[in-house]
C-alpha positions in Angstrom: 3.1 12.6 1.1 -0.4 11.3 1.1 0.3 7.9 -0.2 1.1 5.4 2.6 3.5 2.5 2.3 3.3 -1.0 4.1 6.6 -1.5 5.6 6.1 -5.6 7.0 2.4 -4.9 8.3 3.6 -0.7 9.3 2.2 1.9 7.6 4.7 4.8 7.2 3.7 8.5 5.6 6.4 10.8 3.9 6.7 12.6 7.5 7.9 9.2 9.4 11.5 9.7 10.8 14.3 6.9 9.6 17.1 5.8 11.5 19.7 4.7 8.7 22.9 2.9 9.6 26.1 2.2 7.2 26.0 0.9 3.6 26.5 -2.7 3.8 25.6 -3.7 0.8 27.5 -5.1 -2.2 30.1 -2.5 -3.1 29.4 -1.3 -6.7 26.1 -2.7 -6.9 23.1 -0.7 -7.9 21.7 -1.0 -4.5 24.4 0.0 -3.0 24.6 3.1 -5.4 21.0 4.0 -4.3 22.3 3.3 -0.6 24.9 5.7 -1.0 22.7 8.7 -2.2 19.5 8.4 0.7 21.5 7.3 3.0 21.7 10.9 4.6 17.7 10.5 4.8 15.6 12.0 8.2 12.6 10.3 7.0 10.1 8.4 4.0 10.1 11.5 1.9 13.9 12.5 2.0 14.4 8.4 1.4 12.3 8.8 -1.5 13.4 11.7 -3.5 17.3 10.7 -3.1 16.2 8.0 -5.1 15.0 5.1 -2.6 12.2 2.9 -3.5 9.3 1.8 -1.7 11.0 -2.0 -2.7 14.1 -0.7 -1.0 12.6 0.8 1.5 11.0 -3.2 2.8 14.1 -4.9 2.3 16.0 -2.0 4.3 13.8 -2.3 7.3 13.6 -5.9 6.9 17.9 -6.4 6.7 17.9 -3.8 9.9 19.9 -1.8 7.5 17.3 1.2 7.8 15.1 1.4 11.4 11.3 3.1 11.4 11.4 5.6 14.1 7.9 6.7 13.5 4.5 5.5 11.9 1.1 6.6 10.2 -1.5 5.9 13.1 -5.0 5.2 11.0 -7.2 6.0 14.1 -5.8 9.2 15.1 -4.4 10.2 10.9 -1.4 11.0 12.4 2.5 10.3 12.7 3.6 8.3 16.1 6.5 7.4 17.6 7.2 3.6 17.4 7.6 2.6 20.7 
């Protein structure tokens, strides 16, 4: 994935691992539809193509539902662990 997505001032790539816990949100909502299929996700691009958006993907991190492992380092163009 070449496009990079501001996560709350981090920049994650398609390769950054996610940490996702339990689906918390409102049972039978859409979210918690979409919640439901990426939750399973190992990182951005899995997120993404099991149906998460880059809106979902802010409010995720933001809640604490979903936790950024790893980031897009602009000096080095690389992923890095988030220490």
């Amino acid at each position: 994935m070449n496009n990079l997505i501001n996560v709350d001032g981090i920049l994650v790539s398609g390769e950054c691992k996610l940490e996702i816990g339990n689906n918390v949100k409102r049972v039978g909502s859409k979210s918690w539809l979409r919640f439901e299929e990426y939750m399973s996700s190992k990182d951005v691009n899995e997120y993404m193509e099991k149906g998460g958006l880059k809106a979902d993907l802010r409010w995720d991190v933001k809640k604490g539902f979903v936790k950024l492992v790893e980031k897009w380092d602009m000096k080095s163009k690389k992923v890095v662990k988030i220490s």
